[in-house]
C-alpha positions as CSV (number, residue, x, y, z in Angstrom):
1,X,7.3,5.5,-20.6
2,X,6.5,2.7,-18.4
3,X,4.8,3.3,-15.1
4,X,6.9,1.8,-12.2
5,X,6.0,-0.3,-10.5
6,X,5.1,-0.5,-6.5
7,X,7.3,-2.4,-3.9
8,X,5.7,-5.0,-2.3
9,X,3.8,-3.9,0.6
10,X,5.3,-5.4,4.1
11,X,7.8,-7.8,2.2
12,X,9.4,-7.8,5.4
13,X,6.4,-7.5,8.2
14,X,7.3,-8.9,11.1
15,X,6.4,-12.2,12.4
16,X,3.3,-12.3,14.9
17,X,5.4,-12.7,17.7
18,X,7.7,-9.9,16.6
19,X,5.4,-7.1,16.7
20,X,5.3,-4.5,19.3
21,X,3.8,-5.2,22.7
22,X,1.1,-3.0,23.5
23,X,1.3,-1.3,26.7
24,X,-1.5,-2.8,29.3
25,X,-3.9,0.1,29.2
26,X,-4.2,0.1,25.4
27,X,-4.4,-4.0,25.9
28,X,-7.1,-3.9,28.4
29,X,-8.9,-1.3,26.2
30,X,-8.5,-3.2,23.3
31,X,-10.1,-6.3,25.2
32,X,-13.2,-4.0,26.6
33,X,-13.8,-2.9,22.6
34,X,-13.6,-6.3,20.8
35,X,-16.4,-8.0,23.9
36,X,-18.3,-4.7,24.4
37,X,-21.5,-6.8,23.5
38,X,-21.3,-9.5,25.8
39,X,-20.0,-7.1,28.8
40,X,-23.5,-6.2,30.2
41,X,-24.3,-8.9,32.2
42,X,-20.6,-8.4,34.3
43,X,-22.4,-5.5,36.7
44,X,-25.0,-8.1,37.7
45,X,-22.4,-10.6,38.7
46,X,-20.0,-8.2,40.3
47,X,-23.1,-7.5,42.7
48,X,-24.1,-11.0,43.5
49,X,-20.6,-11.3,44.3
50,X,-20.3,-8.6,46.2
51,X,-23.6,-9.5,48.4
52,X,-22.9,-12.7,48.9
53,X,-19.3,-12.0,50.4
54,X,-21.1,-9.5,52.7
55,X,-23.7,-12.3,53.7
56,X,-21.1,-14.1,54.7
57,X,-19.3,-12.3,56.6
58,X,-22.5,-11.8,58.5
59,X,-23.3,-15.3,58.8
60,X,-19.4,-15.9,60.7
61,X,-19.9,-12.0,62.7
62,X,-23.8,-13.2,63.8
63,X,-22.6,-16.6,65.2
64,X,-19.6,-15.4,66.6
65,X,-21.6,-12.9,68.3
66,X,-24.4,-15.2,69.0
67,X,-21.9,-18.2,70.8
68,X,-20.2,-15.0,73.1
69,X,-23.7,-13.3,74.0
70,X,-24.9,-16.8,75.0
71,X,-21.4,-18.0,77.2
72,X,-22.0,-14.6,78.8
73,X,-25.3,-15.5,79.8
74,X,-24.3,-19.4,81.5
75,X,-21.4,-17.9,83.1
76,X,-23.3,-15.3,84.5
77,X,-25.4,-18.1,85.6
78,X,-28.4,-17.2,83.4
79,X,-30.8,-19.2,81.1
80,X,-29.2,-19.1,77.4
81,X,-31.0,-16.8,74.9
82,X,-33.1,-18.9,72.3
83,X,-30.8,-20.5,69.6
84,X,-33.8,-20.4,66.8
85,X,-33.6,-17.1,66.0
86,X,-30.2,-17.0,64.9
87,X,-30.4,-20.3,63.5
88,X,-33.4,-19.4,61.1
89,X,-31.4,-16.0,60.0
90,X,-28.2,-18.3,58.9
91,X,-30.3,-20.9,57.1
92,X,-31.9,-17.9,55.5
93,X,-28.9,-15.8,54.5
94,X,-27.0,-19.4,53.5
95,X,-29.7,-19.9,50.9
96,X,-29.8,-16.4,50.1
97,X,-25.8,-16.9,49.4
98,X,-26.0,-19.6,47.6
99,X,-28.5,-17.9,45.2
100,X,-26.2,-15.1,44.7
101,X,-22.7,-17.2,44.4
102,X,-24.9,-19.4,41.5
103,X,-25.5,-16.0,39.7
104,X,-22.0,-14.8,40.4
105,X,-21.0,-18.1,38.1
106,X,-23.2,-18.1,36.0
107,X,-23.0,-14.5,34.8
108,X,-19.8,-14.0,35.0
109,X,-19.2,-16.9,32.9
110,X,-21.7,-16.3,30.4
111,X,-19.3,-13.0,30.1
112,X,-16.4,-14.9,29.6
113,X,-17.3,-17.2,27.2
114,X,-19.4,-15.3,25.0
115,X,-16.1,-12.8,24.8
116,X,-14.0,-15.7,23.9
117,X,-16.7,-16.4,21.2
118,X,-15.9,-12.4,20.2
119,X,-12.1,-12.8,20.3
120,X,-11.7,-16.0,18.4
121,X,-14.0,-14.8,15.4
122,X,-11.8,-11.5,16.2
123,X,-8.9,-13.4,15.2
124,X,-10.2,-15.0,12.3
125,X,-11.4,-12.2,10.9
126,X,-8.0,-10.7,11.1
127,X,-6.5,-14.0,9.6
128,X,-9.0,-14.3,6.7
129,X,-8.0,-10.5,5.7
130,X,-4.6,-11.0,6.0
131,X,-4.9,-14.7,4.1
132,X,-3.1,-16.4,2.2
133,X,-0.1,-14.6,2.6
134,X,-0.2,-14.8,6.5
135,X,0.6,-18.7,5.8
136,X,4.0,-17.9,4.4
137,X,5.7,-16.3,7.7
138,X,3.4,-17.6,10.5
139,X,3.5,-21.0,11.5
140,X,0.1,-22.9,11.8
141,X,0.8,-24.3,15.4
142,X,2.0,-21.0,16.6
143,X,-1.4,-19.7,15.1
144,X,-3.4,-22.7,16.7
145,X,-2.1,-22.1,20.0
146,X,-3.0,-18.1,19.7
147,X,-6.8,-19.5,18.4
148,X,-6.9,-22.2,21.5
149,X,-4.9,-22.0,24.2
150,X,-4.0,-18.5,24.3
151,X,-7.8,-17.3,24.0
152,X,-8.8,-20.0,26.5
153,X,-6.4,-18.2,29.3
154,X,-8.4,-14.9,28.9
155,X,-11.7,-16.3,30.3
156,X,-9.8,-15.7,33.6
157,X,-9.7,-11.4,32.4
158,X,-13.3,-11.6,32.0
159,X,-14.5,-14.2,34.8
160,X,-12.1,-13.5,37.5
161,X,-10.8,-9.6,37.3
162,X,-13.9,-7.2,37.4
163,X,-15.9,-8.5,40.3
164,X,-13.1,-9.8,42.4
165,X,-11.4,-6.3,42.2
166,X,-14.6,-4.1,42.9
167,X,-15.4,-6.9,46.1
168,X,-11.9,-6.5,47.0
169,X,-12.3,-2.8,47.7
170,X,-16.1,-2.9,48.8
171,X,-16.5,-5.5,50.9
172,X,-13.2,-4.5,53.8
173,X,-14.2,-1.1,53.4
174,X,-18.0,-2.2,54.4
175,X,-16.9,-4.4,56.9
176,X,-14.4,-2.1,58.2
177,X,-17.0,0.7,58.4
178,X,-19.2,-1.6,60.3
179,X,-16.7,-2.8,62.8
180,X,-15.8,1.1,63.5
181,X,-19.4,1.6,64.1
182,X,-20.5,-1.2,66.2
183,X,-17.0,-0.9,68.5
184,X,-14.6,2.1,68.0
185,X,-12.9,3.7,65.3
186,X,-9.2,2.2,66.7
187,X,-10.4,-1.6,66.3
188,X,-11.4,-0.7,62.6
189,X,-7.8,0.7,62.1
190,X,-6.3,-2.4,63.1
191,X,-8.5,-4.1,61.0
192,X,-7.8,-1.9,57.8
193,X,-4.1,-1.7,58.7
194,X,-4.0,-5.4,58.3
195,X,-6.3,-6.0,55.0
196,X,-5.1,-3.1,53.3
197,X,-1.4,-5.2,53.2
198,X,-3.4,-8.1,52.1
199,X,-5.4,-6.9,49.3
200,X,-3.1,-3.8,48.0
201,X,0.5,-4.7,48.6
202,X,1.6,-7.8,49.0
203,X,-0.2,-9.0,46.0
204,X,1.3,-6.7,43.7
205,X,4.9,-7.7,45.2
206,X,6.5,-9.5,42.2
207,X,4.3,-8.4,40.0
208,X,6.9,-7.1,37.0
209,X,9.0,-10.5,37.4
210,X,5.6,-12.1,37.1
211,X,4.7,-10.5,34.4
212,X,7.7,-10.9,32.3
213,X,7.7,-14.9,33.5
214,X,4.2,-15.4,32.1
215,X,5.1,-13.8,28.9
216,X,8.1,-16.4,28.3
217,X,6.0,-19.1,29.9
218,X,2.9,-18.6,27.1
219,X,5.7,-18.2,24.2
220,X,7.1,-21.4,25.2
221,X,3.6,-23.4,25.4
222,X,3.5,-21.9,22.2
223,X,6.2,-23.8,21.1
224,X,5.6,-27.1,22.5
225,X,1.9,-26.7,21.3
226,X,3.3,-25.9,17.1
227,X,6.0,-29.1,18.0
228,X,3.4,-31.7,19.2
229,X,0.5,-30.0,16.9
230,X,3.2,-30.8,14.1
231,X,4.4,-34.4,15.9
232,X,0.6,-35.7,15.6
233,X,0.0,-34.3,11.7
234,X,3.5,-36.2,10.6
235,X,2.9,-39.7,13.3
236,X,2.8,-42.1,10.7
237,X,6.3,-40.1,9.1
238,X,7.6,-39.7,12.5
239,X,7.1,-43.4,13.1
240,X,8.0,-44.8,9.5
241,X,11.3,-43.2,9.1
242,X,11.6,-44.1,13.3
243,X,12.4,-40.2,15.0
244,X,9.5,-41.2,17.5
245,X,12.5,-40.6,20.2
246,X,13.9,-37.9,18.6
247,X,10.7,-35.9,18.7
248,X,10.2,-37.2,22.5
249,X,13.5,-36.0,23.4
250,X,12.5,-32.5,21.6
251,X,8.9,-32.4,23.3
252,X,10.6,-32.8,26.7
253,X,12.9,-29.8,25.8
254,X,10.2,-27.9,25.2
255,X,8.1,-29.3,28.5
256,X,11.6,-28.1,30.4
257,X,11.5,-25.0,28.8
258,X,7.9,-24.2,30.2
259,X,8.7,-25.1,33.6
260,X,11.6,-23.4,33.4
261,X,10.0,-20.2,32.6
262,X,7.0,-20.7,35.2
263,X,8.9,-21.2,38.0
264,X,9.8,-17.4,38.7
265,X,6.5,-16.4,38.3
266,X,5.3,-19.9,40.6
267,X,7.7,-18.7,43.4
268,X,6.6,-15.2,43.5
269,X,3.2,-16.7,43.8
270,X,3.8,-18.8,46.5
271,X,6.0,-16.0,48.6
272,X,2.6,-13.9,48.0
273,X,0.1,-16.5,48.5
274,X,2.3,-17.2,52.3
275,X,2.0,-13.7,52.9
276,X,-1.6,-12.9,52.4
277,X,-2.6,-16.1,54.4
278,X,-0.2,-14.9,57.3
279,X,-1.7,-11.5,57.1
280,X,-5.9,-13.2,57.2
281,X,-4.8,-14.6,60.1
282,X,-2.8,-11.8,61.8
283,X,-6.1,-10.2,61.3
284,X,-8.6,-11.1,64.1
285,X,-5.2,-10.9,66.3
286,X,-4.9,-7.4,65.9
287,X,-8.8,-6.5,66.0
288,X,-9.3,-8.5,69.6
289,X,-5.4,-6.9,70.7
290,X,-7.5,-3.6,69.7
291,X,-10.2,-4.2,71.4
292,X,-9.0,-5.6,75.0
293,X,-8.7,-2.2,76.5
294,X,-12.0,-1.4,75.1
295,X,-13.7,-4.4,75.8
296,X,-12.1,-4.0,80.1
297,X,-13.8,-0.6,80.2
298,X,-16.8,-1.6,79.5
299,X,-16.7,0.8,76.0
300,X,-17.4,-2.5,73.8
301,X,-18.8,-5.5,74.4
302,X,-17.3,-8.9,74.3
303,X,-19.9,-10.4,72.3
304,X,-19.1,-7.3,69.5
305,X,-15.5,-7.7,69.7
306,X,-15.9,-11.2,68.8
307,X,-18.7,-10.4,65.9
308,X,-15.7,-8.2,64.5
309,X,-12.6,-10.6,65.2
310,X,-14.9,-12.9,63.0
311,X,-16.0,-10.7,60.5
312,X,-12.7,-9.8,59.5
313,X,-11.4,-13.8,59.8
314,X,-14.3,-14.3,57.2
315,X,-12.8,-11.7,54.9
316,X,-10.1,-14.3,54.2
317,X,-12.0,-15.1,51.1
318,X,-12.4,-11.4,49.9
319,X,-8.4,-11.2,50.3
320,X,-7.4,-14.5,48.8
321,X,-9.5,-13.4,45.7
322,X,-7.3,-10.7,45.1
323,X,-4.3,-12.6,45.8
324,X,-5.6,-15.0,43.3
325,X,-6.1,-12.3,40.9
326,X,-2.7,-10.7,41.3
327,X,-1.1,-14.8,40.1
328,X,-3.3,-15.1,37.4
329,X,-3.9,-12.0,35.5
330,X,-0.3,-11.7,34.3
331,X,-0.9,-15.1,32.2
332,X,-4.5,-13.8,31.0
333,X,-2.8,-10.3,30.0
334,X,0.7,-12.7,28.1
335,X,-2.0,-14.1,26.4
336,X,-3.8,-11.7,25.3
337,X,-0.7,-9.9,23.9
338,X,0.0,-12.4,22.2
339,X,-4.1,-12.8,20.3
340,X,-4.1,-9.3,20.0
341,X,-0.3,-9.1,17.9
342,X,-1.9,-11.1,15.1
343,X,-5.3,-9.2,15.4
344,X,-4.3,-6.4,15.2
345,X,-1.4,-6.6,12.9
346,X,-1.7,-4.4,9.3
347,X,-2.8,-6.5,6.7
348,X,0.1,-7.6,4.4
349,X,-1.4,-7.2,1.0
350,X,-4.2,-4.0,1.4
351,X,-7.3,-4.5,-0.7
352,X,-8.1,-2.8,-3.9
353,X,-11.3,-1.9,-5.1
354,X,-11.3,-2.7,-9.4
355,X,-13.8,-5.0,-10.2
356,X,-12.8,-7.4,-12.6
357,X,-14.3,-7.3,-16.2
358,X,-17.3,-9.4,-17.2
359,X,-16.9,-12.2,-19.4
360,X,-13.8,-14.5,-20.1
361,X,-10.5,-13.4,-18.4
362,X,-7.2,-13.9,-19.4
363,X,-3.8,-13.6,-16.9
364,X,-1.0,-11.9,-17.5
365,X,2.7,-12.0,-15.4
366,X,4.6,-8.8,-16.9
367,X,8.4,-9.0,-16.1
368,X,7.5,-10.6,-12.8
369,X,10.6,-10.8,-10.1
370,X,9.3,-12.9,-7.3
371,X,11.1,-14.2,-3.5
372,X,9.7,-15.8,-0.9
373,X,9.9,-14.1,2.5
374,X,12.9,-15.1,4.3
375,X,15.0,-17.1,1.0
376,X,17.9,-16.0,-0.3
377,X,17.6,-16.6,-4.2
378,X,14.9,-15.1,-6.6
379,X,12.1,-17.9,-7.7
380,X,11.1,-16.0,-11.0
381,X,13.0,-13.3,-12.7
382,X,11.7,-11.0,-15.4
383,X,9.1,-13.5,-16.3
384,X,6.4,-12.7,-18.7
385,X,3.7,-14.7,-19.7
386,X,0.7,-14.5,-20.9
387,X,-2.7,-17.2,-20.5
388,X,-5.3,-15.8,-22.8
389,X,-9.0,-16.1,-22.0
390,X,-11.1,-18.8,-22.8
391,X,-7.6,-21.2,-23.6
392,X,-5.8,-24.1,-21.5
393,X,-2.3,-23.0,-20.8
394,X,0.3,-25.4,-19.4
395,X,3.2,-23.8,-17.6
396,X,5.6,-26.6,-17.3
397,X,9.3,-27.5,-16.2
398,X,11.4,-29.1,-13.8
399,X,10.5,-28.5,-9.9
400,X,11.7,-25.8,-8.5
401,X,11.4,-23.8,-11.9
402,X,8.6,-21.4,-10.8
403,X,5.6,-22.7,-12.2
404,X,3.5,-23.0,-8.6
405,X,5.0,-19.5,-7.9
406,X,3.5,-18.0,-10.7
407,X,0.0,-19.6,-9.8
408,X,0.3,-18.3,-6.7
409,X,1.1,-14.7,-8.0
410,X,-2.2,-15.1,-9.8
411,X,-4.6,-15.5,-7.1
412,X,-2.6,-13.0,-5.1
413,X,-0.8,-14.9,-2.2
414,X,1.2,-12.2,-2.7
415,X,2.5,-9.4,-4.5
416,X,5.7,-9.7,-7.0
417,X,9.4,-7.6,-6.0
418,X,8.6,-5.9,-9.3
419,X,6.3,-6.2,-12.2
420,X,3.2,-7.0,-12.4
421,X,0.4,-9.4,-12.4
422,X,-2.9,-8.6,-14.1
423,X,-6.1,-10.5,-14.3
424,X,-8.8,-9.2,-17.1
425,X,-6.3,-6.4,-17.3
426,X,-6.9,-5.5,-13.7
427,X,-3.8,-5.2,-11.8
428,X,-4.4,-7.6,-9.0
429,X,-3.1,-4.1,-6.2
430,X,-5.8,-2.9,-7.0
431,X,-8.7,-5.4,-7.7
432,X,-10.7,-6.2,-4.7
433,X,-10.0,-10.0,-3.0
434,X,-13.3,-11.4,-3.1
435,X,-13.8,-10.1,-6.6
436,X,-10.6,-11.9,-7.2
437,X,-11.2,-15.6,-5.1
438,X,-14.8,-15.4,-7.1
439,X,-13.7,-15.8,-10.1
440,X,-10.5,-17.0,-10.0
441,X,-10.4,-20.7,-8.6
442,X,-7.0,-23.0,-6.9
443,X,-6.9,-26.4,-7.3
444,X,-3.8,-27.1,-5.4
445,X,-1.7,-29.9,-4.3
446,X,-2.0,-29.4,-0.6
447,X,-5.9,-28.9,-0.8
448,X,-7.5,-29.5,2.4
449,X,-10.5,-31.3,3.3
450,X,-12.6,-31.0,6.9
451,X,-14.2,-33.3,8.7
452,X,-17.8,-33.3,7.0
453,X,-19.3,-35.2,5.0
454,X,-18.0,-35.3,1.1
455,X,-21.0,-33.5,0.2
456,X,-20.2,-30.3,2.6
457,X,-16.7,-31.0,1.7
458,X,-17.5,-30.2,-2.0
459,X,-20.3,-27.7,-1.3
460,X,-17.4,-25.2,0.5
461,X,-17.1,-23.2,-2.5
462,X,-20.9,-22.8,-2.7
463,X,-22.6,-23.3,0.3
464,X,-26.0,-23.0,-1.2
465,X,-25.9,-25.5,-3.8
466,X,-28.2,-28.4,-4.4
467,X,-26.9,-32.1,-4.5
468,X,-27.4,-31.9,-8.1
469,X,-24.8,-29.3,-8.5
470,X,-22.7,-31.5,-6.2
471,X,-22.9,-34.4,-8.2
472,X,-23.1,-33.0,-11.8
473,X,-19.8,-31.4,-10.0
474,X,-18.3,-34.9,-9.1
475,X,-19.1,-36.3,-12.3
476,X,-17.3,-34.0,-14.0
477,X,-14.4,-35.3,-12.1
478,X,-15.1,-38.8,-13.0
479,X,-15.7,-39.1,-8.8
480,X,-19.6,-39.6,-8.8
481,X,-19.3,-43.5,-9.0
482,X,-16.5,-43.6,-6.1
483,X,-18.6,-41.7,-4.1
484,X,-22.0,-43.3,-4.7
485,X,-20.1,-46.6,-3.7
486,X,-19.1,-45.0,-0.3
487,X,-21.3,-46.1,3.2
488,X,-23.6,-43.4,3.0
489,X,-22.9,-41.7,-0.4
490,X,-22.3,-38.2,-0.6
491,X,-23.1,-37.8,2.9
492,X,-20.1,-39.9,4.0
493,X,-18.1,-38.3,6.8
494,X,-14.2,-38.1,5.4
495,X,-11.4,-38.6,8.4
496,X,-10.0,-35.5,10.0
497,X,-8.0,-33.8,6.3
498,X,-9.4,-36.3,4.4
499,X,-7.2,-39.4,5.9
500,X,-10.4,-41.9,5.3
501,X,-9.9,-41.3,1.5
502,X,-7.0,-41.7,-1.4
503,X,-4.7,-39.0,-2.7
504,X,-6.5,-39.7,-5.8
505,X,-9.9,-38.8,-4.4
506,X,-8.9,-35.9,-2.7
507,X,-7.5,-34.6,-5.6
508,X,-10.7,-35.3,-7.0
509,X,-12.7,-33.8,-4.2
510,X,-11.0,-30.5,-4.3
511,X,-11.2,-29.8,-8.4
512,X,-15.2,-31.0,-7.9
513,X,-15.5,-28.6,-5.1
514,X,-13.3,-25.6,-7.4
515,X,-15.8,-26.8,-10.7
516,X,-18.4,-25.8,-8.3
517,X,-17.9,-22.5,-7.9
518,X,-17.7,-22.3,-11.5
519,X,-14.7,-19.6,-11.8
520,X,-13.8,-17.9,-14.8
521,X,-10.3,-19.2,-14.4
522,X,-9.4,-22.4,-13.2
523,X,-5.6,-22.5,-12.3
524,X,-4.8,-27.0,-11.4
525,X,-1.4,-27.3,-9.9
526,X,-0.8,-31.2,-10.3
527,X,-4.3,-31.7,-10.3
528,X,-3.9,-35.4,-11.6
529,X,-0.5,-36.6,-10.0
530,X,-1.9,-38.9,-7.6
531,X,-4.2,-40.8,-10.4
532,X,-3.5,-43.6,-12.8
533,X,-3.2,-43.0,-16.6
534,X,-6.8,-44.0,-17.4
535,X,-8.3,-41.7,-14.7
536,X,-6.1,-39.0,-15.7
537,X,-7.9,-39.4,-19.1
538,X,-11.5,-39.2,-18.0
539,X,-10.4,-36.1,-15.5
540,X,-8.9,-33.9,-18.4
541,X,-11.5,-35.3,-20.7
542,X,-14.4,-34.0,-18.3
543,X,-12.4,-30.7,-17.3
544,X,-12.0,-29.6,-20.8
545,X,-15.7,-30.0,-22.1
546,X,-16.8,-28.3,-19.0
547,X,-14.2,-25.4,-20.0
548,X,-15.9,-25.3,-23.2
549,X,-19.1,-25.6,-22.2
550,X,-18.1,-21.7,-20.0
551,X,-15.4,-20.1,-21.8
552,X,-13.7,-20.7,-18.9
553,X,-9.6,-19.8,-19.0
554,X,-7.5,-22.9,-17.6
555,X,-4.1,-22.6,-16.5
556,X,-2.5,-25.9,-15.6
557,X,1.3,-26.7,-14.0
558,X,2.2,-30.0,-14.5
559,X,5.1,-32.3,-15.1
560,X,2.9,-35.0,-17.2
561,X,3.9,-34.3,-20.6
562,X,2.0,-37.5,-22.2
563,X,-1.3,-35.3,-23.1
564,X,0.2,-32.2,-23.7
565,X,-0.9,-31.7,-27.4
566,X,-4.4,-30.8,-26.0
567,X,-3.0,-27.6,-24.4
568,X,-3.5,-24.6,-26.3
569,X,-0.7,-23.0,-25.1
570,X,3.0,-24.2,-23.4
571,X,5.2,-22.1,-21.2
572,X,8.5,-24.0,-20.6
573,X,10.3,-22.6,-16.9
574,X,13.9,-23.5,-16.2
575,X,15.9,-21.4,-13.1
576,X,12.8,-18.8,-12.8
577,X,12.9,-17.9,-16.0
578,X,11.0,-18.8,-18.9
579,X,13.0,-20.6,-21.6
580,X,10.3,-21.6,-24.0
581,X,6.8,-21.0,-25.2
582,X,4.1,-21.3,-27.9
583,X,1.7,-23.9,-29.2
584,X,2.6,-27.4,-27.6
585,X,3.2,-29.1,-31.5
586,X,5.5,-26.2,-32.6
587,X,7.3,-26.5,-29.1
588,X,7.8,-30.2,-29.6
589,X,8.8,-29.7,-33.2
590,X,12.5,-28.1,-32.0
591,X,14.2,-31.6,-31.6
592,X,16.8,-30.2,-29.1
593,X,13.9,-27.9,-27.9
594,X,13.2,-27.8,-23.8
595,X,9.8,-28.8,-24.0
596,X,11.1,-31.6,-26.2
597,X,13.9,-32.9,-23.7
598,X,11.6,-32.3,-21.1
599,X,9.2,-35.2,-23.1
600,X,12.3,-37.4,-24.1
601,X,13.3,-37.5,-20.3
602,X,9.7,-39.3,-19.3
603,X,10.0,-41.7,-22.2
């Protein structure tokens, strides 16, 4: 009895922006966890902050009281005190602040960044476990923004949220102590009655709009980032086929679309910003309407009441911090939603933990159903094939037939409806990935190449190999000459995805860089399609000694039919299915055969 067989795991996982939004506690905790090793330094920073707000608030209370004490004295037609006593304690405490404000920065953002570090490799992480079948539902843009822009707005979380809350509560309550104690207890209650509205409720007015504002706002920079991110990668398409004012129109949609959003959050903002700033200088107002009474009976002096009217002006900067901190924390947090949905979203296709046999492996699709996420129609259906070890297998057909689908299957980009796929005999649920991606190599059609220098480009699939290996590599692909030729060699820099170089050398470029790693199996999906007849010749020439030189298995998907007779085996696809298969001369022996019509159709 046949065993049956598992569903795919998270066929239908939602999209990264689909997943549900953590509440803010488990968001902000989640944040504290991932940067816990670069979160030290934030204590030092919230107390230079927090001293140098203090030193100046005693640098505008000391002058104030200092200009009073010394009109006192000409009006009452004495000499004036000496001003170089006060003047020496400012210069001192400026430089003092000054100090402390520098290691306010430069801590603080030292946290930041170094958490952003954390985060982003954080995210890849998460991508690299959930790759390659992540690539099928999520958009790269939409991912490029979460990697960028979205980190980028967390920096204020990190640099702007600790030390301005903790100086927003210690600072007024120190000042407001102070003013209590150096006049009475009913000039510090006017004073408190007025901060506490500026720091602790006007800024959280609108807060819940905001919030809800900033969350559209990021999702829709989101999506102008993925349109122009897209717009720049097709520009000489977008140009040649002229839709240059069609994507213009679209990327002002978008821009609209951001504004649009932002502008409930922006007024609620402003309303609070108007507030607070009314409320700083309603302030002093109320301290020296306080202390009048105070100040006629001879309880307080003028020269106080003035040191505390100005103290509490001077807070101004204490308040707007929170104020600032209330507007811009709701964008940090929408962010940060957003980094930690694909972060922390399960992995699609869960490791296994068979190794894979030593020596030569074959590959095996048993009754394999396979559909893409999201498309309505099966690409293979009850397909069974079979690639032995140590032989070149050409899966073949018209496109559209299933043959990049089944190479796909094989290095586990994702898991089939039903059936299974098995590598050395290993189903590929359970064998472990980087077993898997080490032995099992992908020279695809879409291969990508980074801005670095050819050698670096090749040497990706082995980092630590010598330029020997990188050239005996090349020359296997019949590449070494082209690349000698180049300005400096191997150590050429290509364009950004390989633009400064030929389809056919980036074809090239990625099977020298696959040969590298020297897999067991080597799976070529149109490995030769962008090269003339004669190159094609020296490729597969040098790619089929150096699979008998290994044992290596080879399984090729091709629509060239002109060399086919050196395959040892031919699997013939038509509708998902398979329609034909066996050795390539038998095959092409059936006059009305499909393999055969396939070959009459090219001529």
């Amino acid at each position: 009895m046949s065993t049956p067989t598992p569903p795919r795991p998270n066929a239908t996982a939602p999209a990264p922006g689909d997943a549900a939004r953590p509440s803010r506690r488990a968001l902000v905790g989640w944040l504290l966890t991932v940067t816990r090793p670069a979160l030290p330094p934030l204590l030092a920073s919230t107390v230079c902050r927090v001293a140098g707000q203090l030193l100046g608030v005693a640098m505008f209370a000391l002058a104030a009281h200092a200009v009073v004490e010394a009109a006192q004295a000409l009006a009452a037609g004495g000499p004036a005190p000496s001003v170089w006593p006060v003047l020496s304690a400012m210069v001192v405490m400026s430089l003092a602040k000054a100090a402390l404000r520098y290691g306010e920065q430069f801590l603080g953002h030292t946290v930041a960044f170094s958490s952003l570090e954390l985060l982003r490799a954080e995210l890849f992480r998460a991508l690299a476990r959930r790759a390659p079948r992540v690539l099928t539902t999520a958009h790269s843009g939409d991912l490029l923004a979460r990697s960028t822009k979205d980190v980028d707005r967390i920096e204020v979380f990190f640099a702007h949220t600790f030390a301005p809350a903790v100086s927003a509560l210690l600072v007024p309550l120190t000042v407001v102590v102070t003013i209590g104690i150096g006049t009475t207890w009913p000039v510090a209650g006017a004073a408190a009655l007025t901060l506490v509205a500026a720091i602790a409720v006007v800024p959280v007015l609108g807060q819940r709009l905001a919030a809800a504002g900033s969350r559209r706002a990021v999702a829709a920079r989101a999506a102008l980032t993925q349109h122009v991110t897209d717009s720049v990668q097709g520009l000489a398409e977008v140009v040649g086929y002229g839709r240059a004012a069609e994507r213009l129109e679209r990327t002002r949609a978008l821009d609209d679309a951001v504004v649009a959003a932002s502008r409930p959050a922006t007024a609620a903002g402003a309303l609070r910003r108007g507030g607070v700033q009314l409320l700083v200088l309603a302030g002093p107002i109320a301290v020296v309407a306080a202390g009048a009474g105070p100040v006629a009976a001879g309880v307080v002096s003028p020269a106080a009441l003035a040191a505390a009217a100005a103290a509490v002006l001077r807070l101004g900067e204490t308040v707007r911090g929170a104020e600032e901190l209330a507007g811009s924390l709701p964008t940090a947090l929408a962010a940060a939603e957003r980094v930690h949905q694909v972060a922390t979203a399960p992995v699609e296709l869960p490791d296994g933990a068979a190794v894979l046999p030593p020596g030569p492996l074959g590959i095996a699709w048993e009754d394999v159903d396979y559909t893409y996420p999201g498309a309505s129609r099966p690409s293979l259906r009850g397909v069974s094939v079979r690639a032995a070890a140590e032989q070149w297998t050409c899966l073949v057909g018209v496109s559209g037939s299933g043959k990049t689908t089944l190479a796909r299957l094989a290095l586990r980009f994702d898991d089939p409806d039903r059936g299974r796929v098995r590598v050395g005999g290993v189903d590929l649920r359970e064998a472990a990935a980087d077993g898997l991606r080490g032995r099992v190599a992908l020279v695809s059609q879409e291969a990508h190449l980074f801005r670095m220098s050819v050698a670096d480009n090749v040497r990706l699939a082995r980092p630590g190999a010598t330029r020997e290996q990188v050239e005996a590599a090349c020359r296997v692909a019949a590449l070494h000459e082209e690349v000698a030729a180049m300005p400096a060699g191997y150590d050429t820099l290509l364009g950004e995805r390989g633009a400064s170089v030929s389809g056919g050398q980036r074809q090239r470029l990625a099977l020298a860089r696959a040969l590298l790693a020297e897999p067991d199996v080597l799976v070529l999906d149109e490995f030769t399609s962008h090269l003339d007849p004669a190159v094609d010749a020296r490729v597969r020439d040098g790619v089929h000694d150096w699979a008998a030189r290994r044992g290596a298995t080879v399984v090729e998907i091709t629509h060239r039919l002109h060399r086919i007779e050196q395959a040892d085996h031919v699997v013939v696809l038509d509708g998902g299915r398979v329609v034909q298969s066996g050795a390539p001369r038998e095959l092409l022996a059936e006059a009305d055969g499909p393999l055969a019509r396939l070959r009459a159709r090219q001529g």
